[in-house]
C-alpha positions as CSV (number, residue, x, y, z in Angstrom):
1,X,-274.8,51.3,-1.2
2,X,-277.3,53.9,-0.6
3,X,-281.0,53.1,-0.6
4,X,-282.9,53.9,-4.0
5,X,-284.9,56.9,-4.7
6,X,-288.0,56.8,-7.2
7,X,-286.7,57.4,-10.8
8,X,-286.9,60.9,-12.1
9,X,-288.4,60.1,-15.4
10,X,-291.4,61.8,-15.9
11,X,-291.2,65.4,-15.9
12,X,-294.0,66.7,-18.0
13,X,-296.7,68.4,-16.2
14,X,-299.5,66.9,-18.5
15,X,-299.8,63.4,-19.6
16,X,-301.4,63.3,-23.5
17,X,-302.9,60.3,-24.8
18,X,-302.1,62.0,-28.7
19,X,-299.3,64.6,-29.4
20,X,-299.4,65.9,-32.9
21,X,-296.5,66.3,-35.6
22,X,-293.7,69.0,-34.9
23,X,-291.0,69.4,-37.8
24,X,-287.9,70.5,-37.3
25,X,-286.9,72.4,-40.6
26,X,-285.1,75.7,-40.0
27,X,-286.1,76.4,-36.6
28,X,-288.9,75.7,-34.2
29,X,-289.6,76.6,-30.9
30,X,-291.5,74.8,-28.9
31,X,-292.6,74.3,-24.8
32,X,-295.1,73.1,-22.0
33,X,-297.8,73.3,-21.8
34,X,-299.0,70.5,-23.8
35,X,-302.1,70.0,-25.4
36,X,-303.8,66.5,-26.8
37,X,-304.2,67.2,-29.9
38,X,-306.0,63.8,-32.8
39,X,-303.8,61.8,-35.0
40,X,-300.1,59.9,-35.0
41,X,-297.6,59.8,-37.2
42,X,-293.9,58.0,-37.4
43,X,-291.1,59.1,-35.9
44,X,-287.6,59.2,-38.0
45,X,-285.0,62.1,-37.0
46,X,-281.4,59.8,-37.0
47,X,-282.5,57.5,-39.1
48,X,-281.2,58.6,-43.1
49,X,-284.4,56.8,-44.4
50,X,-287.7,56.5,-43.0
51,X,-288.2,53.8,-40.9
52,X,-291.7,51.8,-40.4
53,X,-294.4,52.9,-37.9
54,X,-294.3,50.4,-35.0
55,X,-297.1,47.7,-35.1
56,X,-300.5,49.0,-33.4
57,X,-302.1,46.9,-30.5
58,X,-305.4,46.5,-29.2
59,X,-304.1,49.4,-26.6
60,X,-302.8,53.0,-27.1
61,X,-299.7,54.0,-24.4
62,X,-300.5,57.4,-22.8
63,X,-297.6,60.0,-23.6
64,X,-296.7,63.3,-22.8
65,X,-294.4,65.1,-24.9
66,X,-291.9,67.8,-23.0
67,X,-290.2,70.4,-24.7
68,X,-286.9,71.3,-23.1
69,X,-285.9,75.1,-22.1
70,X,-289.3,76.6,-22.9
71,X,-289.2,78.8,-25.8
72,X,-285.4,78.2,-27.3
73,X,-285.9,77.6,-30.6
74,X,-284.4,74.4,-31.6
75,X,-282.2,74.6,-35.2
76,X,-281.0,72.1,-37.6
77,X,-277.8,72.9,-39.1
78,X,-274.3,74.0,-37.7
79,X,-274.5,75.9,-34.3
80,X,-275.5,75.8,-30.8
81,X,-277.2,72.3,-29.9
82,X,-280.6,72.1,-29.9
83,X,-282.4,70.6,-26.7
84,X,-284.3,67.7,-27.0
85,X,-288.1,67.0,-27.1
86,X,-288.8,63.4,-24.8
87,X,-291.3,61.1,-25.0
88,X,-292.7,60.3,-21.8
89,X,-294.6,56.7,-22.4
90,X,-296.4,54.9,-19.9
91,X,-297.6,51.5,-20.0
92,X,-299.3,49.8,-17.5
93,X,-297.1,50.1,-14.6
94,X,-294.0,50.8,-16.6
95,X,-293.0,54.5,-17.0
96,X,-289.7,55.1,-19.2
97,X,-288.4,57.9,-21.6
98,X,-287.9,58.0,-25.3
99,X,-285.1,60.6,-26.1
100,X,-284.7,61.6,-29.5
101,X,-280.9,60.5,-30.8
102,X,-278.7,62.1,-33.1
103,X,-275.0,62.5,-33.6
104,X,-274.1,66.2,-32.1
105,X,-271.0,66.2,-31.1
106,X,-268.4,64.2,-32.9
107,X,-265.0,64.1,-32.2
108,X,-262.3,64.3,-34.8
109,X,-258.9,64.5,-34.4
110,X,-259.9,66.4,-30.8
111,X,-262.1,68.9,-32.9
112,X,-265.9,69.1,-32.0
113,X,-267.8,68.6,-34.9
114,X,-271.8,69.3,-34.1
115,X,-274.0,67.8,-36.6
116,X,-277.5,68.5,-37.0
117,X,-279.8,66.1,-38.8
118,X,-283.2,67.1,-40.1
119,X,-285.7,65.2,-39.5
120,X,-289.6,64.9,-37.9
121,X,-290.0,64.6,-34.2
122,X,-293.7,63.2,-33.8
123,X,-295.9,61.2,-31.7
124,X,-296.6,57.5,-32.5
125,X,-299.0,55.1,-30.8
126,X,-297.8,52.3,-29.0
127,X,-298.7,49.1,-28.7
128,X,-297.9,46.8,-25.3
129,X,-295.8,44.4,-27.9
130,X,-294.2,47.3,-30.2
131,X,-290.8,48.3,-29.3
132,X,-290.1,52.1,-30.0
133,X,-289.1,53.0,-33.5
134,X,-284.9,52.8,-34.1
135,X,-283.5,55.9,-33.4
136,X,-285.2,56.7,-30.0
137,X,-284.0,54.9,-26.3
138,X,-286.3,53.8,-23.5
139,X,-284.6,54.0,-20.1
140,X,-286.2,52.1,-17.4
141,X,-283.5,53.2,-14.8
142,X,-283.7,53.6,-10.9
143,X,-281.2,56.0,-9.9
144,X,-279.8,55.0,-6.5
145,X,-279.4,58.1,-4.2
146,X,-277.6,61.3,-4.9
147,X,-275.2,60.8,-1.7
148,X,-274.2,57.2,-2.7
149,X,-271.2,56.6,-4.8
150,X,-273.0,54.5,-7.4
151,X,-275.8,56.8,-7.5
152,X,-273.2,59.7,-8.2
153,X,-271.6,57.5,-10.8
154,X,-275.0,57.2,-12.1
155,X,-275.6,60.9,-12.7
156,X,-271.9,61.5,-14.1
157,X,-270.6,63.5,-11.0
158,X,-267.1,64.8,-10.6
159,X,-267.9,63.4,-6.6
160,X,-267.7,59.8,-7.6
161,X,-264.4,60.3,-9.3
162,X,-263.2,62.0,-6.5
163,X,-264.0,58.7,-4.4
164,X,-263.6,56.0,-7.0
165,X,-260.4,54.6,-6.4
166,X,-261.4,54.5,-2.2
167,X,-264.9,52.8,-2.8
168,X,-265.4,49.2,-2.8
169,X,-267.7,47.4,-5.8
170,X,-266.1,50.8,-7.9
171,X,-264.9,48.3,-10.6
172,X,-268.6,46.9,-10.7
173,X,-270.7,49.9,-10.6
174,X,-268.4,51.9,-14.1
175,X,-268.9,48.4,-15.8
176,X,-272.7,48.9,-14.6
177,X,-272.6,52.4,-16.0
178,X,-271.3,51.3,-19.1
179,X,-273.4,48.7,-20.4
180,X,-276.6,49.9,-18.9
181,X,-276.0,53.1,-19.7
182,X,-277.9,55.7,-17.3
183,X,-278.3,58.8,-19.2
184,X,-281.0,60.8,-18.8
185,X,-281.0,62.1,-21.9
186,X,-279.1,60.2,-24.3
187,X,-279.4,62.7,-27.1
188,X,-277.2,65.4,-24.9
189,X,-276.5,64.2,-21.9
190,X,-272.6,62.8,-21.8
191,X,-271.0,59.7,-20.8
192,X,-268.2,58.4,-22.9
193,X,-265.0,60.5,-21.9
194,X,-266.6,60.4,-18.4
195,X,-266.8,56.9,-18.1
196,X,-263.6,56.2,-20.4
197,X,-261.4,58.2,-17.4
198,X,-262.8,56.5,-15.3
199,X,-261.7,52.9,-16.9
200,X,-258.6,54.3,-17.5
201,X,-257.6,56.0,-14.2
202,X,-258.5,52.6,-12.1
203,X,-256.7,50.6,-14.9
204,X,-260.0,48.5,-15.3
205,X,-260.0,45.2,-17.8
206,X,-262.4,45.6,-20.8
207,X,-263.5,42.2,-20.3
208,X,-267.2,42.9,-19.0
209,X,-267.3,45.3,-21.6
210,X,-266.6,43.1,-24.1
211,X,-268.2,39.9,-23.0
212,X,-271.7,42.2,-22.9
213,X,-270.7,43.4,-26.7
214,X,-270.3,39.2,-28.0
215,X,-273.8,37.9,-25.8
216,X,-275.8,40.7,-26.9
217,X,-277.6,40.0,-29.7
218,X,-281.1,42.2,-29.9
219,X,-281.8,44.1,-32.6
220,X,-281.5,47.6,-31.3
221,X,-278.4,49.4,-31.0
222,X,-278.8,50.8,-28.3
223,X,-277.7,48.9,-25.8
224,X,-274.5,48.7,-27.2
225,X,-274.1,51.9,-28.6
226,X,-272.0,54.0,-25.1
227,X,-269.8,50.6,-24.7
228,X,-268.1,51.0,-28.1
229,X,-267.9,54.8,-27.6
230,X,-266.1,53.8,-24.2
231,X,-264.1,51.5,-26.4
232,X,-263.0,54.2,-28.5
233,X,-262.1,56.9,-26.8
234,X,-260.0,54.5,-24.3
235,X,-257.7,54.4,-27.5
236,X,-256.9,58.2,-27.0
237,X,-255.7,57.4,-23.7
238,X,-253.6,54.5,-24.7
239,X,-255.4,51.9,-23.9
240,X,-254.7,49.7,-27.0
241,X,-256.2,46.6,-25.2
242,X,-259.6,48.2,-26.6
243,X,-258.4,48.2,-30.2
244,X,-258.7,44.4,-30.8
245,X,-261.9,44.1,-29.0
246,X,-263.6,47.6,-31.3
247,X,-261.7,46.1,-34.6
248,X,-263.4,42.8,-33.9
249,X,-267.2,44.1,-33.2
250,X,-266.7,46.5,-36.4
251,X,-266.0,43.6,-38.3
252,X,-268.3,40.8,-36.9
253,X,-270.6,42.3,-34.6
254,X,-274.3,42.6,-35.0
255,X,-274.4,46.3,-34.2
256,X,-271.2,46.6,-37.1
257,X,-272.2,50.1,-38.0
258,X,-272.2,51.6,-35.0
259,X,-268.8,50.7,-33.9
260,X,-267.4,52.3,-37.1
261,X,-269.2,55.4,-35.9
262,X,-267.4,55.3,-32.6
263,X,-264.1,54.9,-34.5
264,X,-265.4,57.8,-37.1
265,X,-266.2,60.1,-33.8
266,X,-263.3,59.6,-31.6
267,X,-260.5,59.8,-34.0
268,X,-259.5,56.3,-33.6
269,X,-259.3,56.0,-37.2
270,X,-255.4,57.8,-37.0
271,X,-254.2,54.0,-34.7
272,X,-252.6,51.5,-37.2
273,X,-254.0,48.8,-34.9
274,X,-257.7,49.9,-35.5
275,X,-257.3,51.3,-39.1
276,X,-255.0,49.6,-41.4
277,X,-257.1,46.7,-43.2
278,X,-260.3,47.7,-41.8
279,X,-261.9,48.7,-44.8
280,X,-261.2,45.8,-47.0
281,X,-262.4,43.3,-43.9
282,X,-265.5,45.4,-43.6
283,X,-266.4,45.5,-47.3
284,X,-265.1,41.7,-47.6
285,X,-268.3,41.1,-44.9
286,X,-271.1,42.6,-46.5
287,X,-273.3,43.2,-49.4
288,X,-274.2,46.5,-51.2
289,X,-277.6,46.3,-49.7
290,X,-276.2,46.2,-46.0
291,X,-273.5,48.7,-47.0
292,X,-276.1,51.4,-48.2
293,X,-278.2,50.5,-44.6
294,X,-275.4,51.8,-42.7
295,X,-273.8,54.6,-45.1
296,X,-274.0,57.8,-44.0
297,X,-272.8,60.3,-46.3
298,X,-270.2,62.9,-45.5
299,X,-269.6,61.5,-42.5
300,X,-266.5,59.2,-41.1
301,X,-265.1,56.4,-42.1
302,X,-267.3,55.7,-45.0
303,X,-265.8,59.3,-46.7
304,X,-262.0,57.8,-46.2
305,X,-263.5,54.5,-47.5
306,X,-264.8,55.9,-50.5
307,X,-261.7,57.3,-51.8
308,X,-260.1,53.2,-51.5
309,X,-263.4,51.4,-52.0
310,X,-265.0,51.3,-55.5
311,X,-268.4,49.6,-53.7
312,X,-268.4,52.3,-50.8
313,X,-268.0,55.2,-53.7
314,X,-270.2,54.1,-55.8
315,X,-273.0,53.3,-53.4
316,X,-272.4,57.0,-51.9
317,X,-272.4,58.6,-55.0
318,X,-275.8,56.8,-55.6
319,X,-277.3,57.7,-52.1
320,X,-276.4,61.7,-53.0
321,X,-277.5,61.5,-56.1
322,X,-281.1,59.9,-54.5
323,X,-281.2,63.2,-51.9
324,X,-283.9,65.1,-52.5
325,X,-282.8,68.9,-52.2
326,X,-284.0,70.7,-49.7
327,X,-285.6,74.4,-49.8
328,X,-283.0,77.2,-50.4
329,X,-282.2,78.6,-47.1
330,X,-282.6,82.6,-47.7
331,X,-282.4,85.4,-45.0
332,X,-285.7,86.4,-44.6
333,X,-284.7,89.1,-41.8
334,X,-284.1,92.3,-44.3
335,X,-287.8,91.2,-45.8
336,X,-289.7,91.5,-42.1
337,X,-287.7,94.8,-41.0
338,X,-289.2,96.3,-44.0
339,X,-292.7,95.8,-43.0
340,X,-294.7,97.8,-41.1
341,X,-296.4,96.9,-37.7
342,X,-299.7,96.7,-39.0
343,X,-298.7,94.2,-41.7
344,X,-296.5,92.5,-38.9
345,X,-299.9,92.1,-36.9
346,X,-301.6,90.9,-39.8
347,X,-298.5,88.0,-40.4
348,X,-299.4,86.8,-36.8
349,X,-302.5,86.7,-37.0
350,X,-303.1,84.9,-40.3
351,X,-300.0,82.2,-39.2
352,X,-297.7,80.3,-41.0
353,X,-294.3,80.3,-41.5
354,X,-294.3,84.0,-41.0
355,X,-296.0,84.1,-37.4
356,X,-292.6,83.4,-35.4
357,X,-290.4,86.2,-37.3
358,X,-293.5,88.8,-37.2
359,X,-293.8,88.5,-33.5
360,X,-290.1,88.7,-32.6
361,X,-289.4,91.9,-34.8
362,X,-292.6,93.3,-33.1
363,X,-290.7,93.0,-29.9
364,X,-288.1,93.9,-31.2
365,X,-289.6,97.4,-32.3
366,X,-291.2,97.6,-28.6
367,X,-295.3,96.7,-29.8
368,X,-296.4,95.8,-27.0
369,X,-299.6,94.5,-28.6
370,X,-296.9,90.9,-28.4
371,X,-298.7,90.9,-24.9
372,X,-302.3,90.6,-26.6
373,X,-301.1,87.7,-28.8
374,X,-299.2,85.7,-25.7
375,X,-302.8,85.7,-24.0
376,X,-304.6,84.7,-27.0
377,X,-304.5,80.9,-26.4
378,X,-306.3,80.7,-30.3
379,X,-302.6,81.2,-31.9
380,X,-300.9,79.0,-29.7
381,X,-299.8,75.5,-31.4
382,X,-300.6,71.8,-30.3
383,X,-297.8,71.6,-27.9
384,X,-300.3,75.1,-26.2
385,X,-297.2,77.4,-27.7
386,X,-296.6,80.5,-29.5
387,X,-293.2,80.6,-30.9
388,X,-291.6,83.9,-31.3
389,X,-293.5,85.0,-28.4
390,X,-290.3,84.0,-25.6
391,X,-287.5,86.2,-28.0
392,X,-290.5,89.2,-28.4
393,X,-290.6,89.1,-25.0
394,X,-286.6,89.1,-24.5
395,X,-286.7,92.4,-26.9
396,X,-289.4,94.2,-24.7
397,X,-287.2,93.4,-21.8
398,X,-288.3,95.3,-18.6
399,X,-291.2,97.0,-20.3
400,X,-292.7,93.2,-20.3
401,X,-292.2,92.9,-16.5
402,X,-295.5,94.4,-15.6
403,X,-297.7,92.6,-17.8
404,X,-295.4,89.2,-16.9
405,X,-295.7,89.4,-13.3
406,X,-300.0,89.3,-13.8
407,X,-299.4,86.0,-16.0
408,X,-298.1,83.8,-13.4
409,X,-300.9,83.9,-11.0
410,X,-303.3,83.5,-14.3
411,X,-304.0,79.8,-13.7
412,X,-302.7,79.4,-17.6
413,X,-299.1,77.4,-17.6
414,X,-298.4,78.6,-21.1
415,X,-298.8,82.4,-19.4
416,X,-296.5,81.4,-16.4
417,X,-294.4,79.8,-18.3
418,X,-293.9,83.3,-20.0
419,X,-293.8,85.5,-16.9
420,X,-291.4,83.3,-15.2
421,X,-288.9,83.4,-17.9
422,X,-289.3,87.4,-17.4
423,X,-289.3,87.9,-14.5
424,X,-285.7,85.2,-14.5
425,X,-284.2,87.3,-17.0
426,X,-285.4,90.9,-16.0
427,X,-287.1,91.0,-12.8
428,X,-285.8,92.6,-9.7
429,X,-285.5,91.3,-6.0
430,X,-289.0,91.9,-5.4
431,X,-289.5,88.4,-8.0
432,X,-287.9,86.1,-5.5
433,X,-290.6,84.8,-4.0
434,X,-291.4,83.4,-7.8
435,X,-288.5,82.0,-8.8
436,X,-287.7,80.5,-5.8
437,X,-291.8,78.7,-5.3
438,X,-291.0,78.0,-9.5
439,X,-287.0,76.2,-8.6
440,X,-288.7,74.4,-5.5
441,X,-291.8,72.9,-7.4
442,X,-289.5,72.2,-10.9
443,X,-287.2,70.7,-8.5
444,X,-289.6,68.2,-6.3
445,X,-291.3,67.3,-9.8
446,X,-288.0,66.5,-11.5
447,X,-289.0,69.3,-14.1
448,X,-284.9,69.5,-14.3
449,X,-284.9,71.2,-17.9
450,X,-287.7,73.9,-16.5
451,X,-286.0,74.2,-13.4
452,X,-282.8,76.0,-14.7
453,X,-285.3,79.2,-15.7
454,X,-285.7,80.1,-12.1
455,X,-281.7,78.9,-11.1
456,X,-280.4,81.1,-13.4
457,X,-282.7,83.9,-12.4
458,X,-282.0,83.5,-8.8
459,X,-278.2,83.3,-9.6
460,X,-278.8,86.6,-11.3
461,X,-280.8,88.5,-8.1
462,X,-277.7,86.6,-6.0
463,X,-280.9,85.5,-3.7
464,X,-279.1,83.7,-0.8
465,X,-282.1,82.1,0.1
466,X,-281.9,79.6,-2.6
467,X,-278.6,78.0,-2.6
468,X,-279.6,75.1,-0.4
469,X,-282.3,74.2,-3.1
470,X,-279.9,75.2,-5.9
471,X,-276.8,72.5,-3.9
472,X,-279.9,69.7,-3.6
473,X,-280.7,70.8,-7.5
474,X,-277.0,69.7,-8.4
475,X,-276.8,66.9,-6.1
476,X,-280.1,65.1,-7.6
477,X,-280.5,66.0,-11.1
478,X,-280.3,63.1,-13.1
479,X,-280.1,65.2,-16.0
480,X,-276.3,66.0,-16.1
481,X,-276.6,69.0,-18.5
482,X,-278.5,70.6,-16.0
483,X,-275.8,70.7,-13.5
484,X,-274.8,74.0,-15.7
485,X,-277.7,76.1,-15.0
486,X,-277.2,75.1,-10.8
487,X,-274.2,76.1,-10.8
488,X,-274.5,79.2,-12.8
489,X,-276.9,80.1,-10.0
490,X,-275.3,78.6,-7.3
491,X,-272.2,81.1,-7.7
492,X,-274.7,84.0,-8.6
493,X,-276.7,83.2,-5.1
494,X,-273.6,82.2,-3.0
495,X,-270.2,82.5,-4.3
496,X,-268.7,80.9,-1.2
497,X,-271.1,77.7,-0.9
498,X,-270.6,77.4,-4.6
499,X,-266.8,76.3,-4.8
500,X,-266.9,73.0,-3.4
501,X,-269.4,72.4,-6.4
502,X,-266.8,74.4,-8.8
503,X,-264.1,72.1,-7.3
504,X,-266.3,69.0,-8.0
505,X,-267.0,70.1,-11.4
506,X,-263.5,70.3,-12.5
507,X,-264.2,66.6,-13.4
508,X,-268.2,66.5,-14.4
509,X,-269.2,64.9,-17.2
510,X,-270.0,67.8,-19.1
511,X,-268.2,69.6,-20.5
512,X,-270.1,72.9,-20.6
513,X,-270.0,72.3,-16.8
514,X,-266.4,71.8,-16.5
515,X,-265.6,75.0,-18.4
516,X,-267.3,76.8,-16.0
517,X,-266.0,75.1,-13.2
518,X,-262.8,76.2,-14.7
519,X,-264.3,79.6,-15.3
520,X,-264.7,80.0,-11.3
521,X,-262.3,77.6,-9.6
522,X,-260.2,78.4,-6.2
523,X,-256.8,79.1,-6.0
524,X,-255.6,76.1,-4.8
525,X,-252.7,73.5,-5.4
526,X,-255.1,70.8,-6.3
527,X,-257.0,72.9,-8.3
528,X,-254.1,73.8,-10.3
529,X,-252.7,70.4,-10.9
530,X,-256.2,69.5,-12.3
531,X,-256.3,72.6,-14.3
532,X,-252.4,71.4,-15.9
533,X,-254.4,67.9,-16.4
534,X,-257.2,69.7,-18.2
535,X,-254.9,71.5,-20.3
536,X,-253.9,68.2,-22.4
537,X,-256.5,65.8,-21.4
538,X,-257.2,63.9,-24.6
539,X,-260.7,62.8,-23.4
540,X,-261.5,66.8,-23.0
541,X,-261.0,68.6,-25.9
542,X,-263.7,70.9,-25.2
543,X,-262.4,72.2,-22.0
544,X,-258.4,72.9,-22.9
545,X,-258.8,76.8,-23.8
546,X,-260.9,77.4,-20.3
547,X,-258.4,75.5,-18.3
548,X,-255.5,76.9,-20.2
549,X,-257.2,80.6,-19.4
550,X,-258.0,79.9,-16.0
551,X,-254.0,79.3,-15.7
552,X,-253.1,82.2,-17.0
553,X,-255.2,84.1,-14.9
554,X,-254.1,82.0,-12.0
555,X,-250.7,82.8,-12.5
556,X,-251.2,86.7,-12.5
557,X,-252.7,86.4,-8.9
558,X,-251.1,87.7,-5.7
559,X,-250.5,84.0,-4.5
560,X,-249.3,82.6,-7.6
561,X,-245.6,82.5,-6.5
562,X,-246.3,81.0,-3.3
563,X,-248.7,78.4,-4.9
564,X,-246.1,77.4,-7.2
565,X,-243.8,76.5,-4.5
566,X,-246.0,74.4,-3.0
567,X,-247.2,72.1,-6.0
């Protein structure tokens, strides 16, 4: 076992003692640098109803709040995920992260299912006694190093899968994985199908698993909450052992609720062994008022339980007729292309709702007066923002090169964070320099949602210089989504260095990374066989069309016939 490194928790640049209230309604965009701004408030985006401020102390936890992938806007609703905004909390010599949760990607019957839920993403103050509000996850994790196989495990690498079955203390360090849970991120970054292969291709006993599921006893979910996912998905792979032990926790277990979200996700719900009974021993259990505590509308099981359970109806029909509605959602696009610039300019500056959509169709009509408003730092928001500012500058395109390239040696990070994001998207050669000074100092800081700006605009120069940065990138991010952006630039900077990553991320944890390792694998036997594997793997849903593609393609090649003789 490889010596540890330092965690890679912390990746804001600035440390705030207050961060103010950001809401997520519609669409907000949001990025570094932050800016302390007075007041608290609670924090409640999973949660269906509000939950209770945590108790105040004598002392106040200094937190830095980090917007991921400056400048995307983040949306509620159906669509592309939105990246996640972390909570960065230090207390005394304690330093851990507080990742907003939510359900995104549910699956049903092998269909993704992404699920948005509104809510309020704000700062609270934290006392040394008051655990975080529920909904949020601390991890206090040391990642070992990025060579060893339990600090690949750790980071959901297709390399410790590759030497899982030949490593000794494998068994030990995926029962590790499991019920510590090491994500990163545990709003986006994956574990479940990752970790479920990996029980299921050593042929592992679920009795850690379940021994941690009957002695814990805390009342946070959390802790529990990747176990029973394991649990559930190990059913889709015909490990039945795991249907008595997921039955058993949805029926007595503290954390009840959560289990029947696992079986809701996964599609567990179709196996007699988990399903038939269930509901009338889960309704047998509990009262109305612990019933409505864990309901969530519209969502699985409690929808298939409604249509047998008079109690379950009845209690949902109650919590949607309790729903406050929400604004009408209305295209306001045809409004702002009928205004003229100079009422455009006046939108921005009197700000509001308006201020986003003003500056991005001013971009997108080529004003360059969007420069003017990026330097003003009086329009930018708490977190030191100005959204609509990041797509303005996307319309502009190369005409904002000039201007972008003066920005990052201003001294202001709000203003480099601008220009780099040019110059990633649009620059020319002649930008390298930046980008790669931007990937080296994102990288060494653990910055690993800035650093895929500068990967992807290397990969897009094809600047050989940095695919030794971008291979250490992929090695040591401990934030697994991240691996897509390195190795979008890896194959951009260095096509050949790049498919022993491709090959390893045939079995990533992500699927956005496995699709494009499919996307770019080899033509190889093994390659092939794992691609056939992809093509039906029940624990991959996502990535069946790109493998099935990749095939096809495959089989068109010059060496097809020959490489079918050999596999």
């Amino acid at each position: 076992m490889g010596p540890k490194e330092p965690s890679h928790r912390v990746c804001s640049r600035s440390c705030l003692n207050f961060v103010g209230l950001a809401a997520f309604g519609g669409s907000v965009s949001l990025s570094k640098p932050l800016r302390p701004v007075a007041g608290s408030a609670t924090i409640n985006v999973r949660q269906r109803r509000p939950v209770r401020p945590p108790a105040l102390g004598t002392s106040q936890a200094s937190v830095a709040l980090e917007p991921h992938h400056q400048g995307r806007q983040m949306r509620v609703g159906r669509g592309p995920a939105p990246r996640p905004l972390d909570l960065v909390v230090r207390r005394g010599e304690r330093v851990g992260r507080i990742t907003r949760r939510h359900p995104l990607e549910r699956r049903v019957g092998g269909a993704i299912d992404r699920r948005h839920t509104p809510g309020v993403m704000a700062m609270a103050l934290f006392a040394r006694s008051a655990p975080p509000a529920r909904g949020y996850c601390m991890s206090m994790i040391e990642y070992d190093s990025p060579a060893s196989f339990r600090g690949q495990l750790q980071r959901g690498r297709g390399a410790a899968v590759h030497r899982a079955s030949t490593v000794p203390g494998a068994a030990d360090a995926v029962y590790e994985c499991v019920i510590t849970d090491t994500r990163w991120d545990r709003q986006f970054d994956q574990r479940d199908s990752y970790l479920a292969g990996l029980i299921a291709r050593l042929d592992l006993p679920l009795a850690p698993i379940q021994q941690h599921l009957l002695t814990y006893d805390g009342e946070d979910a959390e802790p529990v909450e990747l176990a029973l996912q394991v649990l559930a998905l190990l059913l889709m792979v015909g490990r039945l052992d795991a249907a008595a032990v997921l039955r058993g926790y949805a029926i007595d277990g503290p954390h009840w609720s959560m289990a029947l979200e696992a079986i809701g996700d996964s599609g567990a719900m179709k196996l007699p062994a988990v399903w038939d009974g269930l509901a009338d021993d889960i309704i047998a259990n509990r009262d109305d008022a612990q019933l409505a505590q864990a309901i969530w509308c519209d969502t699985e099981p409690w929808t298939t339980f409604a249509q047998s359970q008079p109690r379950v109806r009845r209690i949902v029909d109650e919590l949607k007729a309790s729903r406050s509605p929400g604004p009408a959602r209305r295209d306001t696009r045809p409004e702002i292309v009928a205004i003229d610039n100079e009422d455009l300019i006046g939108l921005v500056a009197a700000g509001g709702s308006g201020r986003r959509r003003a500056l991005e169709e001013l971009g997108r009509r080529g004003d360059r007066i969007v420069f003017d408003f990026a330097e003003d730092p009086g329009l930018r928001n708490a977190a030191g923002w100005l959204p609509g500012v990041q797509q303005a500058l996307h319309h502009l395109g190369p005409d904002a090169l000039p201007r972008a390239r003066t920005w990052i040696g201003s001294g202001d990070d709000t203003l480099v964070a601008f220009g780099e994001c040019v110059v990633a998207e649009v620059g020319d050669r002649g930008d390298a320099p930046v980008l790669l000074a931007a990937l080296h100092r994102t990288v060494a800081a653990g910055e690993w949602c800035a650093a895929e700006v500068p990967a992807r605009g290397l990969g897009r120069l094809g600047i050989r210089e940095a695919a030794s940065e971008l291979v250490a990138a992929w090695e040591g991010t401990v934030h697994s989504l991240a691996r897509e952006a390195f190795l979008d630039g890896l194959r951009g900077c260095a096509p050949h260095e790049a498919e022993a990553v491709v090959v390893e991320g045939l079995d990533d944890c992500e699927p956005m990374v496995q699709q494009r390792a499919c996307e770019a694998a080899p033509d190889t036997a093994a390659v092939r066989s794992r691609l056939r594997e992809l093509t039906a793997d029940p624990l991959a849903p996502e990535v069946h069309e790109a493998a099935n593609t990749k095939l096809q393609v495959l089989a068109l090649s010059p060496g097809a016939s020959h490489l079918r003789s050999t596999t």
